[in-house]
C-alpha positions as CSV (number, residue, x, y, z in Angstrom):
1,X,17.0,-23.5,21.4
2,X,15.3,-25.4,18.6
3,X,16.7,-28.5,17.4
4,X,18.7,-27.3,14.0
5,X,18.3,-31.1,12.4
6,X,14.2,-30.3,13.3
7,X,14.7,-26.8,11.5
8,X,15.8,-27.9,8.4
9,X,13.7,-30.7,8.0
10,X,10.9,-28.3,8.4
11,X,12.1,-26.2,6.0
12,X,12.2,-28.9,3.5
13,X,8.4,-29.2,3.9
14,X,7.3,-25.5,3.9
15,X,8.2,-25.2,0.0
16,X,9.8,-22.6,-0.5
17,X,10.6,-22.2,-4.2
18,X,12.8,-19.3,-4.4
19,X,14.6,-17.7,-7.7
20,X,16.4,-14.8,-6.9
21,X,16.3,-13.2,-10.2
22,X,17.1,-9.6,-8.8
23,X,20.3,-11.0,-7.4
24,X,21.5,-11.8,-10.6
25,X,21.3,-7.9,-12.0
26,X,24.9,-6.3,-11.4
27,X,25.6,-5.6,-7.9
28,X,25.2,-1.8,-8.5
29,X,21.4,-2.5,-7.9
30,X,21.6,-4.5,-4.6
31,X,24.8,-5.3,-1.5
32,X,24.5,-9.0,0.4
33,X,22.7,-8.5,3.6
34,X,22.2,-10.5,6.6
35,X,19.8,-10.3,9.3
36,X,21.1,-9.6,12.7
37,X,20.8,-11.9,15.8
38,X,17.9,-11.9,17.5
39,X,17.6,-12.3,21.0
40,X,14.5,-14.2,21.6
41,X,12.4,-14.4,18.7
42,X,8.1,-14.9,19.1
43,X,5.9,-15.3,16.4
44,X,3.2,-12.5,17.2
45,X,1.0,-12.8,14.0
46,X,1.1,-15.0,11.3
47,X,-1.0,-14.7,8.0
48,X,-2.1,-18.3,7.3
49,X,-4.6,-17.4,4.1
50,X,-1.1,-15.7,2.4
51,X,0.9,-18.7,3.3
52,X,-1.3,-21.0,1.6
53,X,-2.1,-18.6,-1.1
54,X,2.2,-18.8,-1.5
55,X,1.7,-22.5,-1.4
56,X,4.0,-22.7,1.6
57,X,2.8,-25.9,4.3
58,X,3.7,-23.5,8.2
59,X,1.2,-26.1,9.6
60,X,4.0,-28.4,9.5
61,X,6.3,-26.1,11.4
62,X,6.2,-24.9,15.6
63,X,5.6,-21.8,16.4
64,X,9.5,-21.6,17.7
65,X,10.2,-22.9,14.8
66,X,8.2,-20.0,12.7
67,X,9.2,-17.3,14.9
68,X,13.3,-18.0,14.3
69,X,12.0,-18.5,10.2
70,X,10.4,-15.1,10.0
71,X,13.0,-13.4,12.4
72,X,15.6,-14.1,10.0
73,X,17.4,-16.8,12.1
74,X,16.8,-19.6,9.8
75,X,16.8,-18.5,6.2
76,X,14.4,-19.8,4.2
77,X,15.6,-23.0,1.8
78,X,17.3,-21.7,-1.5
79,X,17.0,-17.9,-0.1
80,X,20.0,-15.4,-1.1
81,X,19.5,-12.3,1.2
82,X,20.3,-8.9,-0.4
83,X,19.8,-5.2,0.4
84,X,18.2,-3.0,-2.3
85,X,19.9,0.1,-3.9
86,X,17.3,3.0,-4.6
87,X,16.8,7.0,-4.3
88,X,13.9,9.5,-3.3
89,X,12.8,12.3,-3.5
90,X,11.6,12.8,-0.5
91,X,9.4,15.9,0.2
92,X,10.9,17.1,-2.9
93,X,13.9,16.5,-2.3
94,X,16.5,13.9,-3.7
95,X,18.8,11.8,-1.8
96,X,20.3,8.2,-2.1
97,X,19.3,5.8,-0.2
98,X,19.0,2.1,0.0
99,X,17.0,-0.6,2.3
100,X,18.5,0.3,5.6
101,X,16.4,-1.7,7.5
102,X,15.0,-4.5,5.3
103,X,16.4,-7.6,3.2
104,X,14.9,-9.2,0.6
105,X,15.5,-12.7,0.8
106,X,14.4,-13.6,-3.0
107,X,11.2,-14.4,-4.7
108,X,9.1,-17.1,-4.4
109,X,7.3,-18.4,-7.2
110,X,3.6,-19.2,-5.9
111,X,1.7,-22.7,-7.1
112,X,-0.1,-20.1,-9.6
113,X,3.4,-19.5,-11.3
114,X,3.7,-15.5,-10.4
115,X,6.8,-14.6,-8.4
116,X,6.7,-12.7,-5.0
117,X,9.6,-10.7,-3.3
118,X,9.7,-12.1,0.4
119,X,11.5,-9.2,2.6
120,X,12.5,-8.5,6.4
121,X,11.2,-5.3,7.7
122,X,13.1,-4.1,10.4
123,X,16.1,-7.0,10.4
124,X,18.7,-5.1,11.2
125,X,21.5,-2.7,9.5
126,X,22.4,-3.2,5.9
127,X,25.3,-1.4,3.8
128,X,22.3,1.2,3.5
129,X,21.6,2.0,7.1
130,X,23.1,5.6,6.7
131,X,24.2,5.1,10.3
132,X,20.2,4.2,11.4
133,X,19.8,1.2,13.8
134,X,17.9,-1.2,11.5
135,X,15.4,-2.2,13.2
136,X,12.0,-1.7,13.7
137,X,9.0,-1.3,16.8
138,X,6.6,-4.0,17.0
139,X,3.6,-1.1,17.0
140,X,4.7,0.4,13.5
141,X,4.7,-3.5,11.9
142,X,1.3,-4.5,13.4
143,X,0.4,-0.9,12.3
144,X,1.3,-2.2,8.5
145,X,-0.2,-5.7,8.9
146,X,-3.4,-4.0,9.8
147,X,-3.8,-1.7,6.9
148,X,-2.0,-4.0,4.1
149,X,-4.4,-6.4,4.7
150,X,-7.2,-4.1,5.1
151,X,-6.6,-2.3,1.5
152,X,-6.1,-5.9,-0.1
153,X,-9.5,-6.5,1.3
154,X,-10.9,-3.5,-0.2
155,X,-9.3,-4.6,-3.7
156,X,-6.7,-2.2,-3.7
157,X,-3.6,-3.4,-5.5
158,X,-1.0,-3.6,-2.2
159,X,2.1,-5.1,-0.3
160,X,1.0,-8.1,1.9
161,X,2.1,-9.1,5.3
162,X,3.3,-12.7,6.0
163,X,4.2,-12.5,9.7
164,X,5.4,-10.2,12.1
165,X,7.8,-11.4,15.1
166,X,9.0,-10.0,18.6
167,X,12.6,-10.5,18.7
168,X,13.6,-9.8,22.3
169,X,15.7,-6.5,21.3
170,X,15.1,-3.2,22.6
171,X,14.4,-0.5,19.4
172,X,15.1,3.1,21.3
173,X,13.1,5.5,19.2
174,X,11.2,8.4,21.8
175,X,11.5,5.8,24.1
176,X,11.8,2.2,24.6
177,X,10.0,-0.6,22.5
178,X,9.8,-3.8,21.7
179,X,12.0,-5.1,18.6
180,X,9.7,-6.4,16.0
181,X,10.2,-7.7,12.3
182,X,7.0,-7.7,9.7
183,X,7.4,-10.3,6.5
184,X,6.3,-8.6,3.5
185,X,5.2,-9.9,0.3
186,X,5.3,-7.8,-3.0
187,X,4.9,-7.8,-6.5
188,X,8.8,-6.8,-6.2
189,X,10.2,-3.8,-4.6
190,X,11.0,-2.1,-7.7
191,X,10.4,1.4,-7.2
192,X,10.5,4.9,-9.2
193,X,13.6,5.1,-7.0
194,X,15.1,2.3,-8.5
195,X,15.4,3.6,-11.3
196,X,16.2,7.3,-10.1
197,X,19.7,5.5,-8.5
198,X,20.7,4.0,-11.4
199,X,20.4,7.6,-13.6
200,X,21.8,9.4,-11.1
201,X,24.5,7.3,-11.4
202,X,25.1,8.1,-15.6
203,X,25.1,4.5,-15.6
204,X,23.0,4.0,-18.8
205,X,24.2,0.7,-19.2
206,X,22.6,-1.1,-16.5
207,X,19.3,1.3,-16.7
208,X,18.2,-1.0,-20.0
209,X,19.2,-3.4,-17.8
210,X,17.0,-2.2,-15.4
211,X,14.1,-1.6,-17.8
212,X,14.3,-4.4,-19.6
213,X,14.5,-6.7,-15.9
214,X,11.4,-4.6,-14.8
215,X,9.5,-4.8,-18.2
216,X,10.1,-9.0,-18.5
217,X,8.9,-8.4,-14.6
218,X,5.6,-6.8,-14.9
219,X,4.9,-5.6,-18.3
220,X,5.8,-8.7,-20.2
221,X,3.6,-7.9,-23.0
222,X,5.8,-4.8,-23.5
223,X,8.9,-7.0,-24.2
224,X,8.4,-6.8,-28.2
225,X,6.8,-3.7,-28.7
226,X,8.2,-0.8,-30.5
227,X,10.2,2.2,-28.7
228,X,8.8,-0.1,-25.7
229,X,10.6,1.9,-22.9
230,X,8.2,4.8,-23.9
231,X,5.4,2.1,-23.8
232,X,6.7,1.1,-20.2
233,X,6.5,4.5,-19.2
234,X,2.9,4.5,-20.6
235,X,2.0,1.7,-18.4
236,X,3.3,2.6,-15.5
237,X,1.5,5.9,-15.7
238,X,-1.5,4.1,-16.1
239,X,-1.3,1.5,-12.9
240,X,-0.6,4.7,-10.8
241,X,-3.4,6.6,-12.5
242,X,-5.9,4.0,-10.9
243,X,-4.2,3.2,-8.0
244,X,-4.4,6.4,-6.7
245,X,-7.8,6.8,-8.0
246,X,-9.2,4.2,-5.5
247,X,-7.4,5.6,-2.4
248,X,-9.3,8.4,-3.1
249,X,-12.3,6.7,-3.6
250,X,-11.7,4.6,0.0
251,X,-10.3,8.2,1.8
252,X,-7.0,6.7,2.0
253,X,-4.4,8.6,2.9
254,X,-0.7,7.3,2.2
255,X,1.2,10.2,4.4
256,X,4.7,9.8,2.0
257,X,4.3,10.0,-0.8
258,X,8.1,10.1,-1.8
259,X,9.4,8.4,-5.1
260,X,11.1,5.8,-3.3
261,X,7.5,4.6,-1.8
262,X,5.9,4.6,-5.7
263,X,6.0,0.8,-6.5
264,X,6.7,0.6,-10.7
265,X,4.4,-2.6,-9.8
266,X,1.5,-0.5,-9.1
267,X,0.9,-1.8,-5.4
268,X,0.3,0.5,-2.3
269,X,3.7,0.4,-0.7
270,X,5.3,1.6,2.9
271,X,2.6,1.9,4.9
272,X,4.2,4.5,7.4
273,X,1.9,7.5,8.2
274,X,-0.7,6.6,6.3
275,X,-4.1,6.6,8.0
276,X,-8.1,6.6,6.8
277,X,-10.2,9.9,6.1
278,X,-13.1,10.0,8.9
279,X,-14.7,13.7,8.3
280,X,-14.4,14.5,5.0
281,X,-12.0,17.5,4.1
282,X,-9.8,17.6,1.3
283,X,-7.0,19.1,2.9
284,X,-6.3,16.4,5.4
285,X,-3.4,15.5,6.7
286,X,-2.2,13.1,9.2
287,X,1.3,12.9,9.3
288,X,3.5,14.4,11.9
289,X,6.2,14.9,9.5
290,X,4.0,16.5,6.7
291,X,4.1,20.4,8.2
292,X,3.1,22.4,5.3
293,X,0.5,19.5,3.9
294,X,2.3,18.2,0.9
295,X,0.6,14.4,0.8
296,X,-2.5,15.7,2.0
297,X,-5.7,14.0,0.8
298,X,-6.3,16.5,-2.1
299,X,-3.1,16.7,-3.2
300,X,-2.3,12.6,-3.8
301,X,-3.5,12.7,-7.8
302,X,-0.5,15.6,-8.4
303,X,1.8,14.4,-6.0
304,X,1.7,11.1,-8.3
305,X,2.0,12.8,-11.3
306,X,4.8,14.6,-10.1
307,X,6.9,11.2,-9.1
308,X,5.5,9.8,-12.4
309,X,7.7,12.7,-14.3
310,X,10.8,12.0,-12.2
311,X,10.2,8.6,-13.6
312,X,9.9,10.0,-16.8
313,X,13.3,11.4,-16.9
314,X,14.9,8.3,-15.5
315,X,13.7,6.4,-19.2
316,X,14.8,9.9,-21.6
317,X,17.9,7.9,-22.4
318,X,16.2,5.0,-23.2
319,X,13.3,6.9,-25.1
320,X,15.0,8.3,-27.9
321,X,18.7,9.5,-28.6
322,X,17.7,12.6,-29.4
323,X,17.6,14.0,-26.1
324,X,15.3,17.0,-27.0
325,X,12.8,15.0,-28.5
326,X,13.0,12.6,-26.2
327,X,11.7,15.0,-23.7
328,X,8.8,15.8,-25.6
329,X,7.7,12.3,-26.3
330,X,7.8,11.5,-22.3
331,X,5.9,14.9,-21.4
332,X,3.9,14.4,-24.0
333,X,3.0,10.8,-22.5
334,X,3.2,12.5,-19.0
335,X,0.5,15.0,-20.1
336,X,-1.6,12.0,-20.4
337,X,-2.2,11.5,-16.5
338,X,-4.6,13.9,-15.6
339,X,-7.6,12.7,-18.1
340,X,-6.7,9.2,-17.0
341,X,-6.8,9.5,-13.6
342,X,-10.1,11.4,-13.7
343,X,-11.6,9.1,-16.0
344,X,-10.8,6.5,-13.2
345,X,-11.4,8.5,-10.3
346,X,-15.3,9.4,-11.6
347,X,-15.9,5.8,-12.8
348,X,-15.1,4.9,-9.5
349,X,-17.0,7.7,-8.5
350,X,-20.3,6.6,-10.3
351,X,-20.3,2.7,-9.5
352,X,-20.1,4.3,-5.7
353,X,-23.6,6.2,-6.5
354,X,-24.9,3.6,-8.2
355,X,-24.3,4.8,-11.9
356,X,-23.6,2.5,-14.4
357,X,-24.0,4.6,-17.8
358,X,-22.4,8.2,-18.0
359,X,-23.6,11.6,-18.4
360,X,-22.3,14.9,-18.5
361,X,-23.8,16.4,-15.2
362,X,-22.3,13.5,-13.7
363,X,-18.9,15.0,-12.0
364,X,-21.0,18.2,-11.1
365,X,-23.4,15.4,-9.0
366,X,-20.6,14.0,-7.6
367,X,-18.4,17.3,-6.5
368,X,-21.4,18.8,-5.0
369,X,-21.9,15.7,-2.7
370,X,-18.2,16.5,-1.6
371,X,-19.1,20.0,-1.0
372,X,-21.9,19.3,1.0
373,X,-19.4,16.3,3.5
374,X,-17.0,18.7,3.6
375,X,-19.2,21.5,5.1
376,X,-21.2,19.7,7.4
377,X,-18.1,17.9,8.4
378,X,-20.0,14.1,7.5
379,X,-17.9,11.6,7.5
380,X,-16.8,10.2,3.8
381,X,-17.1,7.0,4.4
382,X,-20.5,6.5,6.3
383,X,-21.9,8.8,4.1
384,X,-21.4,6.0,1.0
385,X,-22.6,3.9,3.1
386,X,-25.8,5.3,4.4
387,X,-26.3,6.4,0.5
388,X,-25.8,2.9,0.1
389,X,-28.8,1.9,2.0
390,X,-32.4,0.7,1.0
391,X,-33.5,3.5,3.3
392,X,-31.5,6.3,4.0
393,X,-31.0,6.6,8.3
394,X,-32.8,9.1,10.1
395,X,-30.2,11.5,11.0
396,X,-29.9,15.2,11.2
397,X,-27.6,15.8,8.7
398,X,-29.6,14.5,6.0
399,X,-32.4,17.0,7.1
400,X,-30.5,20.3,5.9
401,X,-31.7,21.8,2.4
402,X,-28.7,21.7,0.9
403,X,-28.3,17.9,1.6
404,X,-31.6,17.4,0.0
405,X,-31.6,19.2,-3.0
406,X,-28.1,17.0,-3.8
407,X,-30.4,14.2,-2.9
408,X,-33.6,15.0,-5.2
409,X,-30.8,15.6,-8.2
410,X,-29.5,12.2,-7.2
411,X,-32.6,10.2,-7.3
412,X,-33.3,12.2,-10.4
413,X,-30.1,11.1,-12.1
414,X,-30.8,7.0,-10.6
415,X,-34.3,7.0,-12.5
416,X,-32.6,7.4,-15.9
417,X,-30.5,3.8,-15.0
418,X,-32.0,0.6,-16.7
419,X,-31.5,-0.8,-13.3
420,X,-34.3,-1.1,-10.6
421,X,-33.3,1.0,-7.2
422,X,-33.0,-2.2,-5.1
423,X,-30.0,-3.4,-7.7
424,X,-28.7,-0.1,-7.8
425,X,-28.0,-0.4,-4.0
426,X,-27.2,-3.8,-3.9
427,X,-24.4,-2.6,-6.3
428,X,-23.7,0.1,-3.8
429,X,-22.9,-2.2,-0.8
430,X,-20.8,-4.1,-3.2
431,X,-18.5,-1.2,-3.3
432,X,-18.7,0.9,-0.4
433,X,-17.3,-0.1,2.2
434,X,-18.8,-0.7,5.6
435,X,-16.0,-0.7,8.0
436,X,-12.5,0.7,7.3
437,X,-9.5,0.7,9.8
438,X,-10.7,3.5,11.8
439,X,-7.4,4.9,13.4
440,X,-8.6,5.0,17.2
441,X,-9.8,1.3,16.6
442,X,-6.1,0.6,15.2
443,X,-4.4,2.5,18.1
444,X,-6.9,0.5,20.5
445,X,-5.5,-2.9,18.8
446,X,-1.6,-1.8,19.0
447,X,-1.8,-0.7,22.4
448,X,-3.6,-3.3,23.5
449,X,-0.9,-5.8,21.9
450,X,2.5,-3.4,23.2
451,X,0.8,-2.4,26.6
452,X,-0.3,-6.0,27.5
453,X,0.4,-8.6,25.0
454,X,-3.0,-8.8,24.4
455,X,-3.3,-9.4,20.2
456,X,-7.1,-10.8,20.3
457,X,-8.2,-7.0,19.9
458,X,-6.0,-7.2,16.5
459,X,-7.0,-10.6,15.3
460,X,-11.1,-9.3,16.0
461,X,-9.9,-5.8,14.1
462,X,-8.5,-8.4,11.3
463,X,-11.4,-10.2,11.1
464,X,-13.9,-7.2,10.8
465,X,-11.8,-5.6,8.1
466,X,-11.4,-9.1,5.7
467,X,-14.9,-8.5,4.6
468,X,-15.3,-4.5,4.5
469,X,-18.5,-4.4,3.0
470,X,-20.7,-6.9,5.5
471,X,-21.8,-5.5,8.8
472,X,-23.6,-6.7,11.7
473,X,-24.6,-6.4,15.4
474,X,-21.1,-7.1,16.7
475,X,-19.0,-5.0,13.9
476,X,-21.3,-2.0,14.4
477,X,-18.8,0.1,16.5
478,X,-16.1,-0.3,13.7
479,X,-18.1,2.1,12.1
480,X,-18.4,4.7,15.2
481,X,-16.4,7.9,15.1
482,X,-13.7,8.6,17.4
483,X,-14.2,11.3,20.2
484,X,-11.3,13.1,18.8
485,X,-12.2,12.9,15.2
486,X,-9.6,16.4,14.1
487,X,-6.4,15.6,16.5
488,X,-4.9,12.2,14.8
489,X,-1.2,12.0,14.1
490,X,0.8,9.2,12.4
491,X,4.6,8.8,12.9
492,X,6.9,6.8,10.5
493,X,8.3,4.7,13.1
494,X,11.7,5.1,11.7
């Protein structure tokens, strides 16, 4: 047992600076919350970079001392632990929920003054359990840890993982597993849910309240602007417009896409089934849940837009008191989405090939490229990077007619750039990625870690993926294909 004089002197020097402005809002938004007792808590990972990016001192702290920190045995100094109220759709359809297996313990304001939520994954049951256990599987929270860190390597706005701890509990799910809980570290955990709980409940009281705490939040330059809760909406459409633009642009696939995982923040949140492209098709799919291919690869711009409108109907009170025109106002706003996210989407598009200016021909270049991956099965993200390339690999795939008459329209379009080919490919590597968290070399990491405690597979994966777009001798087979490249699943862990 750790000495609990030694524990809170150690928490005085971590420095913690929490505010807990989301526990303020009426308790229709949120219900106290404490994490449950863990058995024997270990600290499995812990994200030193983060901590000092939070301006929080762990060096001073053991790692018994870390483990019973992040495993919710020793709140953090000035912490006020709540569970979140929020709804979904989920798979289209609507149901309230409510963090049934997380609690936010507040936000922390970092030494660069911007305030982070700081939440338990997997701490046990909360008023919102909906008769669920709470908890969470060490494989599921390394799983996360992996690819959070991976897309914020890649630039992609996203969650962050602090920590993740074994807690000596038993999680029955299929079968037996090891209790785990992953720190995560948000923007906030505001989400189009959020906001679908509080209309559901004709409470239109508390959703200005809402708005307003979620504008002040992340939109502050909204705060004074006329009919601003149409502006909001505006913004909002806009951070989701690009965000989803560079998961496609990376072949990310999110698995669930359900409003209560759309983040009003703009970051990548729940990473559950989610899972990297390999062979490009548009209609992938990896999650065991997703039967008739709903969040498949292709269908991630629309799915968006479609959460974006139950957004949308969430602000019509707020919009106008007219309730018709209000309606017309948001559509007309929502209506908005599809140009943006293109225009995004084939910027992104055109940096990855090297194109700086714009011309017309240019999304015709780009969707006959995908035409070609998709039948001769390349892989999406090799192919960037071999494109990438001063000299482009000898393999038989590039050999085909079809391939090179893309090619010869390629080169074609590149000679018309002010730039000189060896910056136009120096530009290329800058944003094509060389290694990506290819799933069998995740699975390889977890099971290594749940079979055997062995986590140095995990921290190597880690280390490959913090700098995506560098490659050498010994990262080289992060770039390899799995054997079974059509036959992944992901599972929610839930």
């Amino acid at each position: 047992m750790v000495n609990e004089n030694k524990e809170i002197s150690d928490q005085d020097q971590i420095g913690w600076r929490f505010e807990n402005t989301y526990s303020r809002l009426p308790d229709s938004f949120y219900s106290p919350a404490q994490p449950a007792t863990a058995k024997s808590p270990q600290l499995a990972i812990l994200n030193r970079q983060l901590a000092d990016d939070l301006g929080l001192n762990l060096k001073s702290i053991s790692p018994e001392a870390a483990a019973s920190l992040f495993a919710g045995q020793n709140l953090p100094k000035g912490s006020q632990p709540i569970a979140q109220a929020y709804a979904g759709h989920q798979f289209g359809g609507f149901t309230m929920l409510g963090d049934g297996r997380a609690i936010l313990l507040g936000e922390h304001r970092s030494p660069d003054g911007n305030l982070f939520d700081i939440q338990l994954k997997g701490a046990g049951r909360t008023p919102f359990s909906r008769g669920g256990d709470g908890y969470a599987a060490l494989g599921p929270m390394l799983r996360e840890y992996i690819i959070s860190e991976a897309m914020f390597a890649l630039g992609i706005p996203t969650t962050r993982s602090l920590a993740v701890v074994t807690t000596g509990e038993t999680v029955y799910r299929q079968t037996r597993l090891q209790g785990a809980i992953l720190t995560r570290v948000a923007a906030s955990h505001i989400r189009v849910g959020t906001f679908e709980y509080i209309a559901a409940r004709g409470d239109e009281t508390n959703l200005r309240v809402l708005a307003d705490y979620t504008i002040n939040r992340h939109y502050p330059e909204l705060a004074d602007t006329p009919n601003r809760y149409l502006e909001f909406f505006r913004a909002v459409l806009d951070r989701q417009a690009a965000l989803i633009a560079r998961w496609q642009l990376v072949g990310f696939i999110h698995g669930v896409m359900n409003t209560d995982n759309m983040a009003i923040s703009g970051e990548t949140i729940d990473y559950g089934p989610c899972a990297f492209m390999n062979t490009y098709r548009a209609d992938t799919v990896f999650s065991s849940i997703d039967h008739a291919g709903r969040y498949a690869y292709r269908n991630q711009p629309a799915i968006a837009q479609w959460n974006l409108a139950r957004f949308g109907e969430t602000l019509i009170p707020l919009i106008d008191p007219e309730q018709e025109k209000a309606i017309a106002i948001a559509t007309e706003v929502l209506g908005e989405y599809p140009a943006l996210f293109q225009e995004y989407w084939l910027d992104g598009m055109r940096a990855k090939l090297g194109m700086q200016s714009a011309e017309a021909d240019d999304l015709e270049l780009v969707q006959s490229l995908q035409a070609w991956m998709e039948k001769s099965k390349a892989d999406f993200t090799n192919t960037f990077r071999d494109l990438s390339a001063d000299e482009l690999p000898a393999k038989d795939q590039y050999a085909g007619q079809d391939f090179l008459e893309w090619y010869t329209k390629w080169q074609q379009r590149l000679s018309r750039e002010s730039r000189s080919i060896a910056l136009i490919k120096a530009g290329m590597r800058l944003v094509n990625p060389a290694v990506i968290p290819r799933n069998h070399r995740v699975e390889e990491a977890l099971a290594a870690a749940e079979d055997h405690g062995d986590l140095s597979v995990l921290h190597r994966l880690l280390e490959v993926l913090a700098t995506p777009n560098e490659v050498d001798v010994s990262s080289r087979k992060y770039q390899e294909l799995p054997s079974d490249n059509g036959s992944y699943r992901t599972f929610c862990g839930t």
